[in-house]
C-alpha positions in Angstrom: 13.8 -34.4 -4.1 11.8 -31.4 -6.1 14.0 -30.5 -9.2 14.4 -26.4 -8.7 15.3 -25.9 -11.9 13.2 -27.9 -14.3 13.6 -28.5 -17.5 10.7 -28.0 -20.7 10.8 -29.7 -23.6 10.0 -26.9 -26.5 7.3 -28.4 -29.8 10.5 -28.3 -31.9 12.1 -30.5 -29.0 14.8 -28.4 -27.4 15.6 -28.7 -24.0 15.0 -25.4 -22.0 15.0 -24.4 -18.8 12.4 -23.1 -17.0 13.2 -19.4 -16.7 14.0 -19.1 -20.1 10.6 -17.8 -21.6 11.6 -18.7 -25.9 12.9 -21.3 -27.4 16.4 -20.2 -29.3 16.1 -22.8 -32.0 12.2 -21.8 -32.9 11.4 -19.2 -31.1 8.0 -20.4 -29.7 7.0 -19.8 -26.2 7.7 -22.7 -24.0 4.6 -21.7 -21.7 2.1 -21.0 -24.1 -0.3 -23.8 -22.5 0.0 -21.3 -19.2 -0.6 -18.9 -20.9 -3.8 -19.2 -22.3 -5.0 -20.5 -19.1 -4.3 -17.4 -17.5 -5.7 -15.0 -20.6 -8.7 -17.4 -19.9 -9.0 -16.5 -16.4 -8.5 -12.9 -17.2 -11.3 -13.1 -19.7 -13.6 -14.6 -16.8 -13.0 -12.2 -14.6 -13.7 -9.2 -17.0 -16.9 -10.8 -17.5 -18.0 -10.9 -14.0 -16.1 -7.3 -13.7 -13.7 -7.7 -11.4 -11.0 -6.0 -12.2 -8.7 -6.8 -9.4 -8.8 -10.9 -10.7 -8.4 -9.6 -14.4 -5.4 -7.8 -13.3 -3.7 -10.4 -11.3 -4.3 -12.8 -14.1 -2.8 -10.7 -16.4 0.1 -10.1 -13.9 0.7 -13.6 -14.3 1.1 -13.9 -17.7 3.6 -10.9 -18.2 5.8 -13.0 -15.9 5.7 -15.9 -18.9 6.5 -13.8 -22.0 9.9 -12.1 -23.0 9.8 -8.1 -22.1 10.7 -7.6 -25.5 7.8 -9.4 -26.9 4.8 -7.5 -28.8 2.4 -10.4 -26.7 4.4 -8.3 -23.2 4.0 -5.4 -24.6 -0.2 -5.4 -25.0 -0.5 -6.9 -21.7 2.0 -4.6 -20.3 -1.0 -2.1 -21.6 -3.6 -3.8 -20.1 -2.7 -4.0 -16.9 -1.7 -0.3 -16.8 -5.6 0.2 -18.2 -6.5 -1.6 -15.3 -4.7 -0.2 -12.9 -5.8 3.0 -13.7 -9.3 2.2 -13.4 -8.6 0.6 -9.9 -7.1 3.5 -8.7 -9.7 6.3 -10.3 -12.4 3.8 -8.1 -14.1 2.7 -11.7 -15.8 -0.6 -12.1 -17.6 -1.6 -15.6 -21.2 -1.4 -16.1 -21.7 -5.3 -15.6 -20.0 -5.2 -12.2 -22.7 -5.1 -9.4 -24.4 -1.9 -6.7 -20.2 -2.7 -5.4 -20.0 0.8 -5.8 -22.2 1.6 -3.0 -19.5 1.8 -0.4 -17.0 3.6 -2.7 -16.8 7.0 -1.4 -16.5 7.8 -5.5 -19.9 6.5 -6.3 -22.8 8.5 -8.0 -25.1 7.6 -4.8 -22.3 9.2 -2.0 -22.1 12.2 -4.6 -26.2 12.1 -4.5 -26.0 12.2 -0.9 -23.9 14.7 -0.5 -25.9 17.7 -2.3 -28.7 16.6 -0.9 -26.8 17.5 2.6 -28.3 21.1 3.0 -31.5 19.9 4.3 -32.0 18.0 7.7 -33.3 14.9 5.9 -30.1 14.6 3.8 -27.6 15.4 7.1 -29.1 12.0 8.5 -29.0 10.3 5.5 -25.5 11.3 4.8 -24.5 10.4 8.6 -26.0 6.7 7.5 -24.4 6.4 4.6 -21.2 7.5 6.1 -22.1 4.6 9.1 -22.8 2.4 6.9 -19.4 2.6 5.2 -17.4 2.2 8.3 -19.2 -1.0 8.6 -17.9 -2.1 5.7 -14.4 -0.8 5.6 -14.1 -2.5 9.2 -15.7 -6.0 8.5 -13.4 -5.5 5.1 -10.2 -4.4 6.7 -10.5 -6.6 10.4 -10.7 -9.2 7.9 -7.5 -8.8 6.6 -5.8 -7.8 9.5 -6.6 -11.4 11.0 -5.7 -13.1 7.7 -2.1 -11.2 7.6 -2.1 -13.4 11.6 -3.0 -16.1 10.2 0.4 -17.1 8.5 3.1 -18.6 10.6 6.0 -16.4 9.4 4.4 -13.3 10.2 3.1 -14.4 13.9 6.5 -16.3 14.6 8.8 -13.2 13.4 6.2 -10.9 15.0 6.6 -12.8 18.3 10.7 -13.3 17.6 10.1 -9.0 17.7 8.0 -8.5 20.4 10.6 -10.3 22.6 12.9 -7.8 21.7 10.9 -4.5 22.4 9.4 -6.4 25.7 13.2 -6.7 26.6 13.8 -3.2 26.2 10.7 -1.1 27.1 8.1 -3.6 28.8 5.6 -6.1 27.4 2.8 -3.5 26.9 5.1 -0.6 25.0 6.4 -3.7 22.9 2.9 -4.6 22.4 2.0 -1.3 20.7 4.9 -0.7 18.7 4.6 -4.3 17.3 0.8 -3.7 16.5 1.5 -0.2 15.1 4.4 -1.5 12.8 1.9 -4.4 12.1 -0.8 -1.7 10.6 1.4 -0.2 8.6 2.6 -3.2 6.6 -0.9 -4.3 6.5 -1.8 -1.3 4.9 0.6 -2.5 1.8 -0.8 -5.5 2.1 -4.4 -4.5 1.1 -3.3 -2.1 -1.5 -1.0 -4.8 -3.3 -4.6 -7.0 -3.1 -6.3 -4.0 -4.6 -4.3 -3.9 -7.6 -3.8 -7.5 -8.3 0.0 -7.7 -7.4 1.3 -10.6 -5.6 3.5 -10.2 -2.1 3.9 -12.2 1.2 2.3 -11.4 4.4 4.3 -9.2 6.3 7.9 -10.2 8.4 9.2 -8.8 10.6 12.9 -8.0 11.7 13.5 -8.1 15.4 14.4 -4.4 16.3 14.6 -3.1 12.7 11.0 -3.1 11.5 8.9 -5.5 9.1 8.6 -6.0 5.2 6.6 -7.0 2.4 8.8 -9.1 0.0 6.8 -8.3 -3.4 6.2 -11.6 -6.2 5.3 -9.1 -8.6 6.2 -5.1 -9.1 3.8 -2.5 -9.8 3.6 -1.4 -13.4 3.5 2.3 -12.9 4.7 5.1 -10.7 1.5 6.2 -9.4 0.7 2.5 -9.0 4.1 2.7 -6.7 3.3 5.6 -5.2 0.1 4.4 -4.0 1.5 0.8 -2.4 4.4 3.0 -0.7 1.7 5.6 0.6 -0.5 3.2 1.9 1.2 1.8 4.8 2.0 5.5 6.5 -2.1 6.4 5.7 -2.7 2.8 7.9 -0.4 3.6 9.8 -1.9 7.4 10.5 -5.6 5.7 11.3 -3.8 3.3 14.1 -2.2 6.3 15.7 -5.1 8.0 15.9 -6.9 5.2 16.9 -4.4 4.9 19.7 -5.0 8.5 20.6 -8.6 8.7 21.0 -7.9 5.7 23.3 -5.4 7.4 25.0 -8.4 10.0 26.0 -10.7 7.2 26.7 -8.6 5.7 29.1 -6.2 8.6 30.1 -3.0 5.7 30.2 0.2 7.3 29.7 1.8 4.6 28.2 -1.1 4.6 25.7 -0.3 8.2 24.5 3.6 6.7 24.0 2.5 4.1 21.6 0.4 6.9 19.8 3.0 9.0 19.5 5.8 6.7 18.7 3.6 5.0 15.8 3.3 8.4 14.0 7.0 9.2 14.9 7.4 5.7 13.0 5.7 6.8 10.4 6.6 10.0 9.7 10.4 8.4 9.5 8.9 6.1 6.5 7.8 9.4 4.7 12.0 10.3 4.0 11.8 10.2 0.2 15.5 8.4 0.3 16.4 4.5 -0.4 13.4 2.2 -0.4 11.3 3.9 2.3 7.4 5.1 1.1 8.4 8.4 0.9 11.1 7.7 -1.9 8.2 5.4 -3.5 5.5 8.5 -3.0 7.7 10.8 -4.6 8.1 8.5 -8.1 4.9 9.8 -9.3 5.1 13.4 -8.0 6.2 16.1 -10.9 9.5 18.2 -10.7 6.6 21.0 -9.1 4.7 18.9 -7.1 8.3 18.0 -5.7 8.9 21.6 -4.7 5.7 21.9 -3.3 6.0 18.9 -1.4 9.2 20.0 0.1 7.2 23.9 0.9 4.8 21.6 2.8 7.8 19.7 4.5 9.6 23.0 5.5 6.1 24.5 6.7 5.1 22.0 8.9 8.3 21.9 10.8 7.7 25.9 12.0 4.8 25.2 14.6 6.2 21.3 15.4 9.8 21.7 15.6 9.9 18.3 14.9 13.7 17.2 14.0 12.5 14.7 11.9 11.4 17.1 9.6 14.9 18.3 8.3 15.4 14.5 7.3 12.4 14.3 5.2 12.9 18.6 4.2 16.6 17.0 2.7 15.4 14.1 1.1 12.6 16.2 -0.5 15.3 18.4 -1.8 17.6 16.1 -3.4 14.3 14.4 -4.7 13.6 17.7 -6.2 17.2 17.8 -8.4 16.4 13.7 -9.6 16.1 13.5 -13.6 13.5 10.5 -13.0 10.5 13.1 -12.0 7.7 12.3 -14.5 6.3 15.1 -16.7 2.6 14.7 -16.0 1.9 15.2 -12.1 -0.2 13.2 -9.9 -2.2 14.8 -7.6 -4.0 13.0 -5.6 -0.3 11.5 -4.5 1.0 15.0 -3.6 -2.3 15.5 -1.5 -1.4 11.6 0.3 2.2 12.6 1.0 1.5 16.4 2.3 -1.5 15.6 4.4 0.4 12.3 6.0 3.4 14.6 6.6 1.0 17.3 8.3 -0.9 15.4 10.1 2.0 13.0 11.6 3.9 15.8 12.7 1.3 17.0 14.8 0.8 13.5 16.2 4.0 12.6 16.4 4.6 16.2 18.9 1.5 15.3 21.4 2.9 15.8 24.7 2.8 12.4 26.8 2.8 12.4 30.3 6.0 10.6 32.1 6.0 6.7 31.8 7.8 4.1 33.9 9.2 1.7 31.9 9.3 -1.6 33.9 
């Protein structure tokens, strides 16, 4: 039998328990010998420039040392450095031509003016090729892994049972994969920043999760996890749409539909759903503008779920936790998802039997 409480044994020789991160008596840190494993793999992996190990590393260790420690307290500002320079797309100068398939990079920018003449059109259509190459071998990749663990396939399956019940094996099919996107979507961007989570499980008939190890540091870094899974979730619906005109299968157009509808739901800025967590690192401004977009998109749509997220937005706007110093590019990721989901989400779909 595994002791799930163990005990250390401090330098001074107090007794402590494991979750109990300095000794009383001396004050010395009872994981120190951790520690300076992990500020050695940090240090590794700054060599070699990779910022996403560095910052996992370093994840690892703030987990180890008292939040009111000054040792917490540089790490702490670490890992925010770092996760700024993840999410800005930087890598330091000893990290290698990785940058090539950032859309960031100085070569896509070099591309791009050099699109006025024919010569540069093609090579901007390769580049862009070439980059969907990538981002699918990357992203399949991790979409298979996420299938790969036994909780996730067995709750998926436990799930599917119950949407097969109710709709038919093939609309069950979709919603499962679509919900399975979406949490994916977290997935990857928890990777990207170093943060430690599960695969994704799923609750029959409610939805899925992703039960986090670690929590972001930041509220942009928050905003961007929360974000992530509705932006997935936008590529499989539209996936599913151009499909749907492939194929011209009703049901196929339901599953499109219903994905973005799912998604769209996630954007309400209330509770725990990605819109409250998008909203974190929006402004008091931003906020308003956010709710503008909200209240704009429902006029051509009529979509109901709009007055959910058009409330939300407005109680959001009245919070005393909106930071001082906006975030842009997380207004643009909320508005355009809310936009362009909308619009989805109001396709007409022909009539379909459910069996």
């Amino acid at each position: 039998m595994v002791d799930a409480n163990p005990i250390y044994e401090c330098e001074c020789g107090t007794q402590l328990p494991a979750q109990l991160l300095s000794c009383p008596s001396c004050g010395r840190l009872p994981h120190a010998g951790r520690l300076r494993e992990l500020v050695a793999d940090a240090d590794r992996a700054r060599a070699r420039g990779e910022l996403r190990n560095q910052a996992a590393a370093l994840r690892s260790a703030l987990e180890l040392l008292p939040a009111d420690s000054r040792q917490h307290e540089v790490i702490r500002a670490r890992v925010v450095e770092l996760s700024e320079m993840i999410d800005a797309g930087l890598a330091p100068k000893s990290e290698t031509p990785l940058e090539d398939a950032s859309p960031n990079s100085e070569k896509s920018r070099h591309v791009l003016l050099k699109a006025g003449s024919a010569a540069g059109i093609i090579a901007m259509l390769f580049w862009k090729f070439k980059f969907i190459l990538v981002f699918l071998a990357t992203k399949a990749k991790l979409l298979l892994l996420g299938l790969s663990k036994s909780t996730t396939l067995f709750t998926m399956l436990l799930s599917l049972g119950v949407y097969w019940a109710a709709w038919g094996w093939k609309f069950g099919l979709g919603v499962v994969l679509s919900i399975y996107v979406h949490e994916m979507g977290h997935v990857a961007e928890l990777r990207k920043f170093g943060i430690r989570a599960t695969a994704p499980m799923f609750l029959p008939g409610l939805g899925a999760m992703v039960r986090l190890h670690q929590y972001p540091q930041t509220a942009r870094e928050d905003a961007r996890v929360g974000l992530a899974g509705p932006i997935w979730g936008l590529g499989a619906s539209i996936a599913t749409l151009v499909l749907y005109y492939a194929t011209q299968l009703p049901i196929i157009a339901a599953i499109a539909t219903v994905g973005a509808w799912i998604n769209l739901f996630n954007l309400v800025p209330v509770w725990q759903l990605d819109g409250a967590r998008g909203f974190r690192s929006l402004s008091r401004p931003q906020r308003w503008i956010a709710l503008a977009v909200i209240a704009a998109s429902w006029i051509p749509t009529q979509e109901g779920l709009l007055v959910l997220l058009g409330i939300g937005a407005g109680f959001q706007c009245f919070a005393k936790d909106a930071p001082t110093h906006g975030d842009a590019r997380g207004l643009i990721s909320y508005a355009g998802l809310v936009v362009a989901l909308a619009l989805l989400s109001g396709i007409p779909v022909p009539e379909v039997a459910v069996p």
